[in-house]
C-alpha positions as CSV (number, residue, x, y, z in Angstrom):
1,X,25.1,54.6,0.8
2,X,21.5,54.4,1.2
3,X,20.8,51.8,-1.9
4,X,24.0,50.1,-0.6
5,X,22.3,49.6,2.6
6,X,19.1,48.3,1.3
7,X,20.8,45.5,-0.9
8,X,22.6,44.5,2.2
9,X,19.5,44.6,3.8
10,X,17.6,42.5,1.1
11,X,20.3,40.4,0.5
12,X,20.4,39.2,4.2
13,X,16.9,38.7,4.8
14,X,16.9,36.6,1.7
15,X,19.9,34.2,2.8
16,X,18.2,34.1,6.1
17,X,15.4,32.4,4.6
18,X,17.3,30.0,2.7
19,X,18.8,28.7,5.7
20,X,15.8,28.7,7.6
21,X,14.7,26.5,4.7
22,X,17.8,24.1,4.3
23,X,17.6,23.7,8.2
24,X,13.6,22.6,8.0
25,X,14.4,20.3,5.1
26,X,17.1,18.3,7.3
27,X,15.3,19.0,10.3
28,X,12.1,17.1,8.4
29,X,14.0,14.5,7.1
30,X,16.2,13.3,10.0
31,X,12.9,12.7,11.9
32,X,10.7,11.4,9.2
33,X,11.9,8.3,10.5
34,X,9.8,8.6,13.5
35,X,6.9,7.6,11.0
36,X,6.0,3.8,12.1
37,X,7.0,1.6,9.9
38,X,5.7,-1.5,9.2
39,X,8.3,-4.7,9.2
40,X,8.2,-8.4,8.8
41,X,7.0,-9.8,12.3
42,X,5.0,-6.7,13.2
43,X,1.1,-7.4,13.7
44,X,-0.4,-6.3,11.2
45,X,-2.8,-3.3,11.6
46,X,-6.6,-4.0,11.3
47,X,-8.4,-2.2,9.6
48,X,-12.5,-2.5,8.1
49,X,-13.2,-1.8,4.5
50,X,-16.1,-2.1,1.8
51,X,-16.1,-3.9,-1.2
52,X,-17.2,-3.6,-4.4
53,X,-20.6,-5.6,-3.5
54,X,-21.2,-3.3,-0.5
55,X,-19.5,-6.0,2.1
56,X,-17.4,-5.2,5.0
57,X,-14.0,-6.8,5.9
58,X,-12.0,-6.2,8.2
59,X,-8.6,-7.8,8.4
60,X,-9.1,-9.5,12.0
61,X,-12.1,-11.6,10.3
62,X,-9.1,-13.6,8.7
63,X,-7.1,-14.3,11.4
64,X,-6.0,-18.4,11.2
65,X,-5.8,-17.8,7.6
66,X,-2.8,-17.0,5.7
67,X,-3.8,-13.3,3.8
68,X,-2.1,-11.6,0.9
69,X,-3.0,-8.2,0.8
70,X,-2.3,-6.3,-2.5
71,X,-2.7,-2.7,-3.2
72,X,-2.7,-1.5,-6.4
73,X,-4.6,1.1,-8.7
74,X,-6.1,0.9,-12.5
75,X,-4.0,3.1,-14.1
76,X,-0.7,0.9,-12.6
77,X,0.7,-0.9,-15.4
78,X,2.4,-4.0,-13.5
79,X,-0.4,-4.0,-11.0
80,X,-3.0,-4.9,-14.4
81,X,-0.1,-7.2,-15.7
82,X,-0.2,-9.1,-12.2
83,X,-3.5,-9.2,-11.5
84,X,-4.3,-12.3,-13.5
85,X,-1.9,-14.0,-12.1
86,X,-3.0,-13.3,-8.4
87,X,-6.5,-14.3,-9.6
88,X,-4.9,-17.6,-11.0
89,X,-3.5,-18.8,-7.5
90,X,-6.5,-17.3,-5.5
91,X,-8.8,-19.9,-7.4
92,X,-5.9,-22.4,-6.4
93,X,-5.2,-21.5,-2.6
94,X,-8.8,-20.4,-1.6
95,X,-10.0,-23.7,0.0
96,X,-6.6,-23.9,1.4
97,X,-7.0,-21.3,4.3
98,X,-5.4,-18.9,2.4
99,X,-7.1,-15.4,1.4
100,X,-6.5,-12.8,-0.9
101,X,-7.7,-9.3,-0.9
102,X,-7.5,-6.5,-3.4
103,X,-7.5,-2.8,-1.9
104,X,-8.2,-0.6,-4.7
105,X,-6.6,3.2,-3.8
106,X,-9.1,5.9,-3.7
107,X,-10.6,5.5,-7.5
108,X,-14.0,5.5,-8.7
109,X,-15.8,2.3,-7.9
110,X,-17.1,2.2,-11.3
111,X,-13.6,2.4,-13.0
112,X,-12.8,-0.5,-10.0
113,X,-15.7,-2.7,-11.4
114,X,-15.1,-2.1,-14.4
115,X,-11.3,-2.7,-14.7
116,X,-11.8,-6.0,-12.3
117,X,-14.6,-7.5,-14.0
118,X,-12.5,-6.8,-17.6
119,X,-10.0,-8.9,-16.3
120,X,-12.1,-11.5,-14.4
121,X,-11.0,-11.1,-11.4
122,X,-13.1,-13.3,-8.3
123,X,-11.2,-12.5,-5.3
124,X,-12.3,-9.1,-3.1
125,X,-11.3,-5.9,-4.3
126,X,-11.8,-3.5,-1.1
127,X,-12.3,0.2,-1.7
128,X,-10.0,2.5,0.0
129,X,-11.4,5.5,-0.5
130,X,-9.7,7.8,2.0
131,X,-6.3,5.9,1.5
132,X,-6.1,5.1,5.4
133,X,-5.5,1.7,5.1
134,X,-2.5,2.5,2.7
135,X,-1.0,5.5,4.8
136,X,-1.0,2.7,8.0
137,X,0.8,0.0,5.8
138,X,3.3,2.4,4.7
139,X,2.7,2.0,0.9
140,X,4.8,3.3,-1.8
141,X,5.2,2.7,-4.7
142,X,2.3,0.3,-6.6
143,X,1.9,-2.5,-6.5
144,X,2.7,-3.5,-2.9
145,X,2.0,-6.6,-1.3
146,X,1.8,-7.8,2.0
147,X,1.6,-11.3,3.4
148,X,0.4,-11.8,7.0
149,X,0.3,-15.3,8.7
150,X,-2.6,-17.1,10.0
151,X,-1.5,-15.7,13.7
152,X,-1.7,-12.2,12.0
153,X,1.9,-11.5,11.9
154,X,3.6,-9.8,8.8
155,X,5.6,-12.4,6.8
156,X,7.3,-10.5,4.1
157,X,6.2,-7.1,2.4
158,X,6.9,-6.7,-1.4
159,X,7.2,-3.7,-3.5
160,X,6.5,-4.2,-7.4
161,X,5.4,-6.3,-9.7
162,X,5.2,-10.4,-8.9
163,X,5.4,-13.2,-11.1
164,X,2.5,-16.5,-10.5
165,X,5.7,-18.0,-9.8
166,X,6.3,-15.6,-6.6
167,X,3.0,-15.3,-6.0
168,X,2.0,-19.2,-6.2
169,X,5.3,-19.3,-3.5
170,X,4.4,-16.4,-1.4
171,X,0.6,-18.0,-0.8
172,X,2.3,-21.5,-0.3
173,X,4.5,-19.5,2.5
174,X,1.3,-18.2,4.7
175,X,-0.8,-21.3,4.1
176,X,-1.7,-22.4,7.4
């Protein structure tokens, strides 16, 4: 009776756990929402970050100017195929109130130099080394995209790659 007892015993504690642990995982995930999200219309969050020359920005020095933000990394594959492309349209839309920055997520600043000069790139590619900016902006997967009017407002948020057609469209939609 005595081995009987301790399976019981064993047995019990063991499905007690398991539903302590299916109740935390629905628990978690029925308030994960709670997380602010950012939407089209929201202000978008400032925020102050370095580039690869050593410069600061921060977002608010662009307000009355249309700005793209786009976060990618070196090893994303669409975000090196689109990269040229948002380089392309940068040289077009620069002098037109229009801005784009690159934030770069927490790699090696030589890799970032590297990998940008490679492909030629002229617009500002901001380091964010901690991945701050990208935990307020909410971003998953890369590359994601934000556009944010000249009054600072979030247009439209976009998740994967773009085409220069989108992108030559999306910067003709924030110009001021």
């Amino acid at each position: 009776m005595e081995k009987k007892q301790k399976r019981f015993y064993l047995r019990a504690a063991i499905l007690i756990v398991l539903v302590a642990a299916i109740v935390y995982t629905i628990y978690t995930a029925a308030h994960k929402d709670n997380v602010q999200l950012l939407k089209v219309g929201d202000d978008a969050p400032n925020f102050s970050l370095v580039d690869l020359n050593g410069e600061t920005h921060k977002l608010s020095d662009y307000k009355g100017q249309g700005v793209l933000l786009n976060f990618w990394g070196t090893w994303c594959k669409p975000c090196k195929k689109e990269m040229p492309a948002i380089n392309e349209q940068y040289k077009q839309f620069k002098d037109q109130g229009v801005q784009v920055l690159g934030i770069n997520i927490a790699q090696p600043d030589l890799e970032v130099s590297s990998f940008t000069d490679k492909l030629g790139v002229e617009f500002p590619i901001l380091l964010d080394k901690t991945k701050s900016v990208m935990r307020v902006y909410n971003v998953d997967p890369l590359p994601t995209t934000v556009l944010i009017d000249k009054n600072g407002k979030i247009v439209k948020i976009i998740t994967g790659e773009m085409t220069e057609t989108d992108i030559k469209k999306y910067l003709t939609s924030i110009k001021p």
